[in-house]
C-alpha positions as CSV (number, residue, x, y, z in Angstrom):
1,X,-16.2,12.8,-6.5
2,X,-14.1,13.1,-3.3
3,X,-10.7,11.6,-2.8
4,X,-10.1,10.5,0.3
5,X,-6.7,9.9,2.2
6,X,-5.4,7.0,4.4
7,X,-3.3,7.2,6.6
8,X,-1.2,4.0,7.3
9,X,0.9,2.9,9.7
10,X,5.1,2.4,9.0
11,X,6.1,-0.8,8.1
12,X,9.5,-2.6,7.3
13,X,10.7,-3.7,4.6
14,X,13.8,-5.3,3.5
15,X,15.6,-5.2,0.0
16,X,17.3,-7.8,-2.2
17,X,20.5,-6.9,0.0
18,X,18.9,-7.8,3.0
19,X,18.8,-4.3,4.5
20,X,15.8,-2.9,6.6
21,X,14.1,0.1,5.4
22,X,11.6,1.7,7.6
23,X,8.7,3.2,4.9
24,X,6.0,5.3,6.2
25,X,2.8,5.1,3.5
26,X,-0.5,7.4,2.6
27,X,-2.8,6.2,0.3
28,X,-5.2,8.3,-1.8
29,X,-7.7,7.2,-3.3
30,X,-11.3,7.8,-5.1
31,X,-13.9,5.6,-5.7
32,X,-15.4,5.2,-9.4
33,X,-17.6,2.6,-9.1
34,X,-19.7,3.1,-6.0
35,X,-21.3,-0.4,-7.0
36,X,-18.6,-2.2,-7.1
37,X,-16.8,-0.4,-4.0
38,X,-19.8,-1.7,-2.1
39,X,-20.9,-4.8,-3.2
40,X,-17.9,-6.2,-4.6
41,X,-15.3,-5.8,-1.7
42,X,-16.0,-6.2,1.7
43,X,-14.2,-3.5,3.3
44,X,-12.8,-1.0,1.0
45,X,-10.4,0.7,3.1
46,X,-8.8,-2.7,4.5
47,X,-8.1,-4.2,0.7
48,X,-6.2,-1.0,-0.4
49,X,-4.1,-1.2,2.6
50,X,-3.2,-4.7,2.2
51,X,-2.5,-4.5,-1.4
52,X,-0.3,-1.3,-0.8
53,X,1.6,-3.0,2.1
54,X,2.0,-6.3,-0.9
55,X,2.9,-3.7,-3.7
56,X,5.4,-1.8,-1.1
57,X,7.4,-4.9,-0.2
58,X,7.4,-6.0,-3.8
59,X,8.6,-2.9,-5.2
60,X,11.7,-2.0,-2.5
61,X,12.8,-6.0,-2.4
62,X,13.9,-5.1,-6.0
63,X,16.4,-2.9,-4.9
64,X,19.8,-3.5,-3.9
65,X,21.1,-0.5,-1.4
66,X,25.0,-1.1,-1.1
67,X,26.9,-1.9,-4.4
């Protein structure tokens, strides 16, 4: 199995404290079920990047940058 990069753009984000934070993202990944992977999800590449960009903002508007 290969694992296989993508490159994505940046994209900002802003925390609980309202502060923009400019994150710049790879994702790697390898495919384990070719079946699914094909048949399953339209286009592959496209879902993991929208789900990183969700998971991203989710994760840093936890944070609070100034105390």
């Amino acid at each position: 199995m290969k694992t296989k990069v993508i490159d994505m753009p940046n994209q900002i984000v802003y925390t609980k404290d309202n502060i923009s934070v400019d994150i710049d993202t790879a994702i790697f990944y390898r495919v384990i079920d070719a079946y699914r992977a094909t048949y399953r999800v339209k286009d592959l590449a496209r879902s993991l990047a929208e789900m990183t960009f969700v998971t991203m903002r989710t994760i840093c508007g936890e944070y609070v940058m100034f105390m």
